[in-house]
VMD Tcl script that draws the C-alpha trace (Angstrom):
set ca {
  {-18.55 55.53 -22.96}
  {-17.35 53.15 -25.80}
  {-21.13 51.15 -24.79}
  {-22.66 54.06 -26.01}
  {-20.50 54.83 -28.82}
  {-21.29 51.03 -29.88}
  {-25.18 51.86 -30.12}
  {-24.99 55.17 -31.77}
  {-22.79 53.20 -34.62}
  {-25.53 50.00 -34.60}
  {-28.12 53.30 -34.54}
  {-26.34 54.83 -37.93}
  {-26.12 51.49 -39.53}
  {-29.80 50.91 -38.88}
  {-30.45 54.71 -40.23}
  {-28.34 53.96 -43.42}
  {-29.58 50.23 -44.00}
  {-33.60 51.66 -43.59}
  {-32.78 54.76 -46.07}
  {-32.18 52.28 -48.35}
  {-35.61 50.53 -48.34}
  {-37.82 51.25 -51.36}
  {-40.95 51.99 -49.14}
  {-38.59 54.34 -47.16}
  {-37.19 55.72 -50.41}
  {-40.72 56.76 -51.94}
  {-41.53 58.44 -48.71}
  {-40.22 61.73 -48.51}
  {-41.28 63.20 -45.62}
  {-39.64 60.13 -43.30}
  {-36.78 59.78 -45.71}
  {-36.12 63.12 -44.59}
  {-36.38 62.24 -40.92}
  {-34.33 59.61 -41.07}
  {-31.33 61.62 -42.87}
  {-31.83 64.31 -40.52}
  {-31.23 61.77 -37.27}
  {-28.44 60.12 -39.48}
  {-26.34 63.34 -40.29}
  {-26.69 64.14 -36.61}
  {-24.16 61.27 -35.82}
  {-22.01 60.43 -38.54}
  {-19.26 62.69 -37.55}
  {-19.19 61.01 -34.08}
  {-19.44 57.72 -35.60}
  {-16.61 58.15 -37.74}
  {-14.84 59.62 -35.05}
  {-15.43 56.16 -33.23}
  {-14.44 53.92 -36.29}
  {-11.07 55.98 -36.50}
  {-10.83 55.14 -32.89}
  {-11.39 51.76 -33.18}
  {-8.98 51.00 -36.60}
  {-6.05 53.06 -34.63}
  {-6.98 51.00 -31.16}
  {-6.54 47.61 -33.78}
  {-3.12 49.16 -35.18}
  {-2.15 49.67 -32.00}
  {-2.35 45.87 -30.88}
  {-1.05 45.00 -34.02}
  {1.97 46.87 -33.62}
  {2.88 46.04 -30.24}
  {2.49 42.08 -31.05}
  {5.23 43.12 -33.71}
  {7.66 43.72 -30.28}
  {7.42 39.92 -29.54}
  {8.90 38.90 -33.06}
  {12.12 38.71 -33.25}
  {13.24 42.43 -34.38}
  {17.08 43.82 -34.87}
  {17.51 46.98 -33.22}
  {16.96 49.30 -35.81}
  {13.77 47.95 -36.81}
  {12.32 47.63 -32.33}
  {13.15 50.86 -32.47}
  {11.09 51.72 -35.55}
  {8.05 49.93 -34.36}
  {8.49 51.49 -30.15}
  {8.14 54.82 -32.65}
  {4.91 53.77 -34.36}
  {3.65 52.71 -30.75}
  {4.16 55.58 -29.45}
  {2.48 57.79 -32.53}
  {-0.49 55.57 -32.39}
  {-0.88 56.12 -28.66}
  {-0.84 59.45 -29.02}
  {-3.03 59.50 -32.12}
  {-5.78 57.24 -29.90}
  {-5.67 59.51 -26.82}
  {-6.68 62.81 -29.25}
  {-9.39 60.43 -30.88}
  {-10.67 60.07 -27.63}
  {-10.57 63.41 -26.18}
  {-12.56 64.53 -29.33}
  {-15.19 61.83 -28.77}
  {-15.59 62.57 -25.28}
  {-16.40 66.09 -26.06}
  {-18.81 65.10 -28.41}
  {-20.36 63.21 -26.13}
  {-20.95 65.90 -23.97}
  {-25.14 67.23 -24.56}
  {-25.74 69.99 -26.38}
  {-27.34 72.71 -25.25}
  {-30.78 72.51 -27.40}
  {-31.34 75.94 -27.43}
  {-27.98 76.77 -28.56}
  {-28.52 77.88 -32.47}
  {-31.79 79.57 -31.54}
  {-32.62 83.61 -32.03}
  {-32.01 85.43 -28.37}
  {-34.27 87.64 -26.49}
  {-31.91 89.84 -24.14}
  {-33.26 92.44 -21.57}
  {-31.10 94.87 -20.00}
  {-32.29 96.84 -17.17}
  {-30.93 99.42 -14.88}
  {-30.56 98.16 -11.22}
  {-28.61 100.51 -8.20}
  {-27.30 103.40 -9.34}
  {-29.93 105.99 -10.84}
  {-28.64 107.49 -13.75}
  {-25.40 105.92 -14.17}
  {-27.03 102.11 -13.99}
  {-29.47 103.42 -16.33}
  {-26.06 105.08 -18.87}
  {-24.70 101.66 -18.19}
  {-27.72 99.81 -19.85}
  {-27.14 101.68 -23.12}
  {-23.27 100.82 -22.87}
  {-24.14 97.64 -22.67}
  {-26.51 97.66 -25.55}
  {-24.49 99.62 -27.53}
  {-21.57 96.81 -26.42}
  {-23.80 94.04 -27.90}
  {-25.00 95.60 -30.85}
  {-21.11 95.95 -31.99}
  {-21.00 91.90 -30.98}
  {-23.73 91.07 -33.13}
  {-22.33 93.15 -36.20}
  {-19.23 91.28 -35.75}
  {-20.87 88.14 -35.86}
  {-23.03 88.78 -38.46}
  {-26.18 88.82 -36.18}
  {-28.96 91.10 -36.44}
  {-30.60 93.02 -33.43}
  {-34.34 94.13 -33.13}
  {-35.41 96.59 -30.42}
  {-38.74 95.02 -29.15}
  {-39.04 97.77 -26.81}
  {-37.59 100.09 -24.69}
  {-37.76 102.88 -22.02}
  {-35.52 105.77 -21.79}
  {-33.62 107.61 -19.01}
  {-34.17 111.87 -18.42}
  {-30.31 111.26 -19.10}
  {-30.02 109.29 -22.40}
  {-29.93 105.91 -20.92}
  {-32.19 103.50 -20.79}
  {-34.25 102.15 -17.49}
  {-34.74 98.82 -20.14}
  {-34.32 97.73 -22.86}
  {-35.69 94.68 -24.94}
  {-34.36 93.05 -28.21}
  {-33.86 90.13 -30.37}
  {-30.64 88.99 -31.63}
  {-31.27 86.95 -34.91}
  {-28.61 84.75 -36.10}
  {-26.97 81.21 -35.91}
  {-25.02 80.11 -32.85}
  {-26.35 83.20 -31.31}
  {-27.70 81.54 -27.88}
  {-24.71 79.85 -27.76}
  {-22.37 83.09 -27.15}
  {-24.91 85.27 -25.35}
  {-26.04 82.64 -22.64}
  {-23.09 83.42 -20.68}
  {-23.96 87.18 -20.32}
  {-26.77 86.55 -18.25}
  {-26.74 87.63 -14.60}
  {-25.59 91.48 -12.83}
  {-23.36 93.18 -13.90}
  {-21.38 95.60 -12.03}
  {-20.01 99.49 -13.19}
  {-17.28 100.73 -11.48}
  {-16.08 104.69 -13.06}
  {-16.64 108.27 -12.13}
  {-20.12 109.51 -13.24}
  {-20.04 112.83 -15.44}
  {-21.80 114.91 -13.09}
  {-19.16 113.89 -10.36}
  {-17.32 117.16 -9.79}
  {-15.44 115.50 -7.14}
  {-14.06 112.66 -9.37}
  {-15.59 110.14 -6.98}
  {-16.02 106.28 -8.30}
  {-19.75 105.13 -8.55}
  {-20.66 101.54 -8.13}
  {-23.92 100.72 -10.39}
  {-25.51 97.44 -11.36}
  {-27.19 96.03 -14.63}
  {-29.40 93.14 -14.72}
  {-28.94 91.01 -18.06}
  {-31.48 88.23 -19.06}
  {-30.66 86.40 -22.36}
  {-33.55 84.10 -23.31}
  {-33.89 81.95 -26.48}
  {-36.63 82.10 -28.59}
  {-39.50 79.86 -27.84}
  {-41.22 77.90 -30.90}
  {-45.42 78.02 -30.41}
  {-44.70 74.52 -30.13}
  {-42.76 75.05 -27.34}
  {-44.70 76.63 -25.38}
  {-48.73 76.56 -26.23}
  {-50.31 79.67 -24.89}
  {-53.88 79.40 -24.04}
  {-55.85 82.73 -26.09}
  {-58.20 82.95 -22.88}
  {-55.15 83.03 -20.62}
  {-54.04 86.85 -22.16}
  {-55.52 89.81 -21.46}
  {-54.84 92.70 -24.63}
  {-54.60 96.02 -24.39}
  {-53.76 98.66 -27.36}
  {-52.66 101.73 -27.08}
  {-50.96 105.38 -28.89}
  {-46.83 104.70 -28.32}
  {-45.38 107.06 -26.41}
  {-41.44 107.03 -27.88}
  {-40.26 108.12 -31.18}
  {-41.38 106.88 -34.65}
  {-42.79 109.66 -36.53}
  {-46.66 110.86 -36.70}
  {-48.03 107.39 -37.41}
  {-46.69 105.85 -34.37}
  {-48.20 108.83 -32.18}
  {-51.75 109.14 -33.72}
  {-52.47 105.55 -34.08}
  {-52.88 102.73 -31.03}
  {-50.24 100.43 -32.31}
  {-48.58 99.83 -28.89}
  {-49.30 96.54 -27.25}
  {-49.97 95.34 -23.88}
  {-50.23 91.47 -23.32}
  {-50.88 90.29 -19.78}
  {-50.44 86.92 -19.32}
  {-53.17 86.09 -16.45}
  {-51.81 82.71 -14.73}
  {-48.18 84.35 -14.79}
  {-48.74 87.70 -13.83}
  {-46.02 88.18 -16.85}
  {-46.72 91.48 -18.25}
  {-44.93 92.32 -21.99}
  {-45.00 95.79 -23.53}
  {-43.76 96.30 -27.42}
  {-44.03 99.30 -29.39}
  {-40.96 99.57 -31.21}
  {-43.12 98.36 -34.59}
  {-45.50 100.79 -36.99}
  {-48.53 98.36 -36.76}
  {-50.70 96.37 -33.83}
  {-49.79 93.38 -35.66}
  {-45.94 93.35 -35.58}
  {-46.09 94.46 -32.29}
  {-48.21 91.68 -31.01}
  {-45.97 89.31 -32.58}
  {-42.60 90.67 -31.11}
  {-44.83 90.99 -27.81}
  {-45.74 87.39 -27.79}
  {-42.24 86.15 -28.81}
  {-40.98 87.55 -25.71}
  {-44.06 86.15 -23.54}
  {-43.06 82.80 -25.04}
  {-39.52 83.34 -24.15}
  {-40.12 83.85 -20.54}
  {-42.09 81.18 -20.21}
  {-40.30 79.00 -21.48}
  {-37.52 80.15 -19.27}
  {-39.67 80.08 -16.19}
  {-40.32 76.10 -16.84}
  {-36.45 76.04 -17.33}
  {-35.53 77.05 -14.41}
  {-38.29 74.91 -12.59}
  {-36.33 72.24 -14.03}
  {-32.50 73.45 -13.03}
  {-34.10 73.12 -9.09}
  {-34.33 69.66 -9.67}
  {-30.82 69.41 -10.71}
  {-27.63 68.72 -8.09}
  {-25.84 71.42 -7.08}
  {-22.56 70.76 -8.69}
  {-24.12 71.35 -11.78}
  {-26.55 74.26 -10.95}
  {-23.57 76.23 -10.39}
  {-22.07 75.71 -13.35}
  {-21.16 78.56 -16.01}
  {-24.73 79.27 -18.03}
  {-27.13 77.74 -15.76}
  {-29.01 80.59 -14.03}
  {-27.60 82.84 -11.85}
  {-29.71 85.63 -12.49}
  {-29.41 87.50 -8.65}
  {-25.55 86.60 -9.08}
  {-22.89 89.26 -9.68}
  {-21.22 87.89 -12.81}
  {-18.45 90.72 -13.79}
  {-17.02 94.06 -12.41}
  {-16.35 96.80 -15.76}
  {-13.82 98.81 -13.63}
  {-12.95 102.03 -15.79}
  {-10.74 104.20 -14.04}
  {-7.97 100.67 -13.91}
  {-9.07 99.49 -17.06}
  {-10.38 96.38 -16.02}
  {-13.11 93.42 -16.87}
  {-12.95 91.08 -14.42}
  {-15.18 87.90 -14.71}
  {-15.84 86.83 -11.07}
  {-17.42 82.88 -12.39}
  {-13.56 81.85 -14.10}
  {-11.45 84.27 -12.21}
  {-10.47 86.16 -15.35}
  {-9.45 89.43 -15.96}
  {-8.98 91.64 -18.91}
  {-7.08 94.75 -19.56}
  {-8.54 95.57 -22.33}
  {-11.63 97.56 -21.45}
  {-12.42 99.73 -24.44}
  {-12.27 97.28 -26.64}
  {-14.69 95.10 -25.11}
  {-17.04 98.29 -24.62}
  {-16.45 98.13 -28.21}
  {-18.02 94.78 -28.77}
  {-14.40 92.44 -28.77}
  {-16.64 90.10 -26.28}
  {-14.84 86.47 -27.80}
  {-11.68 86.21 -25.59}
  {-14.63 86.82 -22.14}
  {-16.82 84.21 -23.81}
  {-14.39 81.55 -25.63}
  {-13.12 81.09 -22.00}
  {-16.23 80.79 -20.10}
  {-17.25 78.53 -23.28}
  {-14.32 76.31 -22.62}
  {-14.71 76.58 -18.64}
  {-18.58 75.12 -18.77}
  {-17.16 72.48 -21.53}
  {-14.36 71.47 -19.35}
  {-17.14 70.96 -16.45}
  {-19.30 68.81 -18.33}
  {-16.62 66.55 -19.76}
  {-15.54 65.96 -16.04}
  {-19.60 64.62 -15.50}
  {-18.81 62.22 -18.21}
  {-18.82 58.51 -17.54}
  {-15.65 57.01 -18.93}
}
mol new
graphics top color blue
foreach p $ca { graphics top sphere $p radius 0.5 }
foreach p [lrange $ca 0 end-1] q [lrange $ca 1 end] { graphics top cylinder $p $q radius 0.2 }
display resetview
């Protein structure tokens, strides 16, 4: 670890020492590479240089034991040994953890897609719970949501729905939401109070950049059409719904949420680049040990992540072992204690993959 702390700090003094060049300095568009690569490191490299003037206090002041010392004054310095050493071993905990990678994808826009699974009606219910759960999340955060599209339950639910979360940080959070999700509570047309068991299915994909993912025009095939939901006479009477197949895939996107063919297309392609981009993704977790592929925020689509247990006011997260009594609230959108801890769980995990 302190090898590779030593060429991130030779790295940053290399960054800092070509900044200063004149032919470097008149160049703005590398000048501004360079700063960007340089700001990326310079907290960790200060980090290391406090590690490495408290590591040379530390020697320093033990040496002082093998003076000759009166009492008061060994026990003085056994003091300022012991502060330092305590002082280095936070240093280093903090550098390890920045050490760990970060998740690339983590301050990108998310694509989430919530659809009903078993249970009928009350999955379908449970989707627009869970919307309505994330929406509330996003407020609190500051994010905004888009509907990209969506398709309604004879009930008021939704069989599906598609959105975009737009804000910082916001893949960050919402990666850990991805996977089933179970309903346990007794269904409003239960006369007989019985508890139903239903299941959601959550995908949370970041936004993929054109550059990204290149899409080949002669791989889609695009259909318009007159949207079938709500929107007024314009949405109705005009074909702004779009269809985009993607041929190779199979990968078939529907948006009609927007008032023109144009927005549409966009959102619809946003969420075709998602997907693919997640599809490669997850080509690439395969190739990964096990150990790691079942780590928190990995995959694990198919896998039953938490149990929403009304009638004993329960969340139980079944990937840490956690449960909450605090069930309303989190309905209501109070999501951080759930994801702080699975946050902290995944960190924990990749800290222990570190070398030291």
């Amino acid at each position: 670890m302190l090898e590779r702390l030593e060429q991130i700090e030779r790295r940053y003094q290399e960054l800092t020492e070509q900044m200063a060049e004149p032919q470097i300095a008149s160049n703005v568009k590398r000048l501004q590479t360079l700063a960007q690569e340089r700001a990326g490191v310079e907290e960790l490299v200060a980090k290391y240089r406090d590690y490495k003037a408290t590591a040379g206090s530390l020697v320093e002041t033990r040496a002082m034991l093998n003076g000759e010392l009166d009492e008061e004054m060994r026990s003085l310095v056994k003091q300022e040994i012991g502060s330092l050493e305590a002082k280095l071993e936070s240093i280093l905990t903090g550098l390890k953890t920045a050490l760990v990678p970060r998740d690339v994808s983590d301050e990108k826009n998310v694509i989430m897609e919530i659809r009903a699974g078993a249970g009928g009606d009350e999955a379908a219910l449970f989707v627009a719970d869970l919307f309505r759960m994330y929406s509330r999340y996003a407020q609190s955060k500051g994010w905004s949501i888009d509907i990209i599209n969506s398709n309604e339950s004879e009930r008021g639910g939704f069989k599906e729905i598609i959105f975009e979360v737009k804000g910082v940080g916001a893949f960050s959070r919402l990666k850990y939401e991805r996977g089933v999700h179970r309903v346990q509570r007794v269904p409003v047309t239960e006369s007989s109070g019985r508890i139903h068991t239903s299941t959601v299915t959550l995908a949370v994909l970041p936004e993929a950049s054109e550059v990204e993912v290149s899409i080949n025009p002669n791989d889609l095939k695009v259909d318009f059409y007159r949207s079938g939901g709500a929107g007024g006479q314009n949405v109705n009477k005009v074909a702004t719904a779009v269809r985009i197949t993607h041929l190779p895939s199979g990968i078939v996107i529907i948006c009609q949420d927007e008032r023109s063919q144009l927005q549409n297309r966009n959102r619809a392609m946003a969420v075709l680049r998602a997907r693919l981009l997640d599809i490669e993704q997850q080509k690439q977790e395969e190739a990964i040990t096990e150990q790691r592929r079942s780590q928190v925020g990995t995959g694990g689509r198919a896998e039953k992540i938490r149990t929403y247990n009304f009638p004993q006011d329960r969340v139980s997260d079944h990937r840490i072992g956690l449960t909450l009594r605090s069930l309303p609230r989190i309905m209501e959108g109070d999501l951080d204690k759930l994801i702080d801890t699975l946050a902290a769980d995944d960190q924990a995990r990749l800290l222990e993959e570190q070398v030291i």
